[in-house]
N, C-alpha and C positions, 0 to 999 in steps of 0.2 A: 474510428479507433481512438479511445480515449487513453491518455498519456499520463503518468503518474510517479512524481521522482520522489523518492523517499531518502528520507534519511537527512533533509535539510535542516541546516547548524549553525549556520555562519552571515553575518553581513554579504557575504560577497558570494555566497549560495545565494540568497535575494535577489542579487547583481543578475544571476545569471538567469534562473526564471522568470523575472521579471522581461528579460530580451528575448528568450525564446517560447514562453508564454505555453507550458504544459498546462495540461486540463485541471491537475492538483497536484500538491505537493505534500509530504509526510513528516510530521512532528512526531521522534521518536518518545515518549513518556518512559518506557519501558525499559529495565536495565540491559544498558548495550552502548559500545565504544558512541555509540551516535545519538546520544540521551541529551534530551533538552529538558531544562526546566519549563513550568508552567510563566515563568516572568520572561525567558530566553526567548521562549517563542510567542508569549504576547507582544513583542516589540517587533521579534522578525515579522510577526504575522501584520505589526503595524505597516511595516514597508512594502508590504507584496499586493503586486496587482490585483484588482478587485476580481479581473474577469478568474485569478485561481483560487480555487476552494482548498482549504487546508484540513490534512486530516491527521487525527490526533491515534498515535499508533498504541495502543495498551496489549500488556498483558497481566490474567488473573488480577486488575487492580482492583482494590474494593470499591465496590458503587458510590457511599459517600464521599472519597476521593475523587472519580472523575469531576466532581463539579470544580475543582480547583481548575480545570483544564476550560472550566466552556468559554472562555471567550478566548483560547488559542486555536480552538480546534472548531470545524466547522463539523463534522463528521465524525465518528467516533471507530476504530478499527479494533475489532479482539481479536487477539492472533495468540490467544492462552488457551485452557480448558473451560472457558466461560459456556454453561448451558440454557437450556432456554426460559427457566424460571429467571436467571440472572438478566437476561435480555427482556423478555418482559418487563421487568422493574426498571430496567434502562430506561426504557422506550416511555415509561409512564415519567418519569422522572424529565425526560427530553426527546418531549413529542416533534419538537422541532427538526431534530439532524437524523442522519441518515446512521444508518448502524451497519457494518461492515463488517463479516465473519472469514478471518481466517483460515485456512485448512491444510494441515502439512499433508497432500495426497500421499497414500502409498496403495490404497483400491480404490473403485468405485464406491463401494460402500458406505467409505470414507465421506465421498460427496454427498452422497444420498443420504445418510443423515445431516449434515449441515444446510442441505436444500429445505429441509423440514423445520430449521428454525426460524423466529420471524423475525429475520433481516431484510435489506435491501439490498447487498449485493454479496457476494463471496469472493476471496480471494484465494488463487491456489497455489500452494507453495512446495517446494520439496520436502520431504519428510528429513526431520532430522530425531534422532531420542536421546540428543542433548543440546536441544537449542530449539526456543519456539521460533527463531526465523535468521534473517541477514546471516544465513551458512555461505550466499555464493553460490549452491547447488543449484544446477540444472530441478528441475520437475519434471516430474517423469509425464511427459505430453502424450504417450501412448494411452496410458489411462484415463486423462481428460478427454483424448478427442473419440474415445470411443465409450463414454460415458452420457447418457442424456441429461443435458443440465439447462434446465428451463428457468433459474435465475440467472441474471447478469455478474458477468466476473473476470476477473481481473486475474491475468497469468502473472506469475511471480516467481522467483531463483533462478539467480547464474544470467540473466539475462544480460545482452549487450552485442555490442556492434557486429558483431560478428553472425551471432545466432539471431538475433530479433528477428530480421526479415522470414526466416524459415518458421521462428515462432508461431508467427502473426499467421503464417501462412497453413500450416499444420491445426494449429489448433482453435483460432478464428474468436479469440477471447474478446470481450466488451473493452476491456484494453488491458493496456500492460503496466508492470511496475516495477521501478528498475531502481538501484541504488547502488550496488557496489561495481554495475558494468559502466556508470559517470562517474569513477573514483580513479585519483594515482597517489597511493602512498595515501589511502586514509582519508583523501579530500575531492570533493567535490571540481570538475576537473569541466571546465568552460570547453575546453575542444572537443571532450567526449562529451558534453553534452549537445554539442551542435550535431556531430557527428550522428547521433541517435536520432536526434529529431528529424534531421533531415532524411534519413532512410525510413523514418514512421509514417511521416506527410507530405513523402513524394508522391503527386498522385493525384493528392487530396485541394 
């Protein structure tokens, strides 16, 4: 189960994945209470463990743009209306990183064409039709787990200490990604993050 905290901001977000050592961590670009600059997160991303990969969260940003981001981001995430001519020209432009496709579920459908783009993994979110993401909303896991999805991907909305374990269990995602269930009051919150971690990789 791979482990994924988004929405890190802060020196002392650093602090804390650096001790409890998630699989990656999420540099928000994209306009949202949790928006880093391209220089914020080159410095955080100086302090962070090597063993975690950092992925740089976009939406709709124009392609000459992201290169402002590539030495913050190791991975590139579109969680906008980006299509797959747009991803092509990504990919040619930064054959290197991994390319990551958002998808606010509300059918299968929904998956099934995002599974046809050429990315490497998908992430699947709640549907919102006023917000490309960080709503908080649960996803509707009914639709994921009864939907065949033959690329790797990462469950996303509403997730946290309480639901995860049932998450994990219901819908058996490549891993999870969590951000506002490690927060109190806006911040990055060191006991819910232990608290998560350790119900993810008891076991393991």
């Amino acid at each position: 189960m791979k482990i994924k905290l988004c929405g890190i901001r802060r020196g002392e977000d650093i602090q804390y994945v650096n001790e409890f050592l998630p699989d990656y961590i999420g540099f928000v670009f994209a306009e949202s209470r949790r928006r880093v600059t391209s220089r914020q997160a080159e410095i955080l991303k100086s302090r962070l463990d090597v063993k975690i990969k950092a992925v740089g969260v976009f939406v709709n940003e124009p392609i000459n743009s992201i290169a402002i981001y590539k030495n913050a981001a190791d991975i590139i995430q579109l969680h906008g209306d980006e299509d797959e001519s747009y991803i092509v020209e990504l990919k040619e432009i930064f054959p290197d990183k991994e390319i990551w496709k958002a998808v606010r579920v509300r059918t299968a459908e929904d998956i099934a064409k995002a599974q046809m783009l050429p990315v490497d993994k998908l992430l699947l979110d709640s549907f919102s039709k006023d917000s490309y993401g960080g709503t908080g909303k649960t996803a509707d896991w009914s639709v994921i787990k009864n939907t065949i999805i033959t690329k790797p991907f990462f469950l996303a909305g509403g997730l946290n200490a309480d639901n995860i374990e049932q998450a994990v269990l219901e819908v058996k995602p490549f891993g999870v990604d969590i951000s506002g269930g490690i927060e109190t009051d806006g911040f990055k919150d060191k006991n819910k993050i232990n608290e998560i971690m350790t119900i993810l990789r008891k076991g393991n």
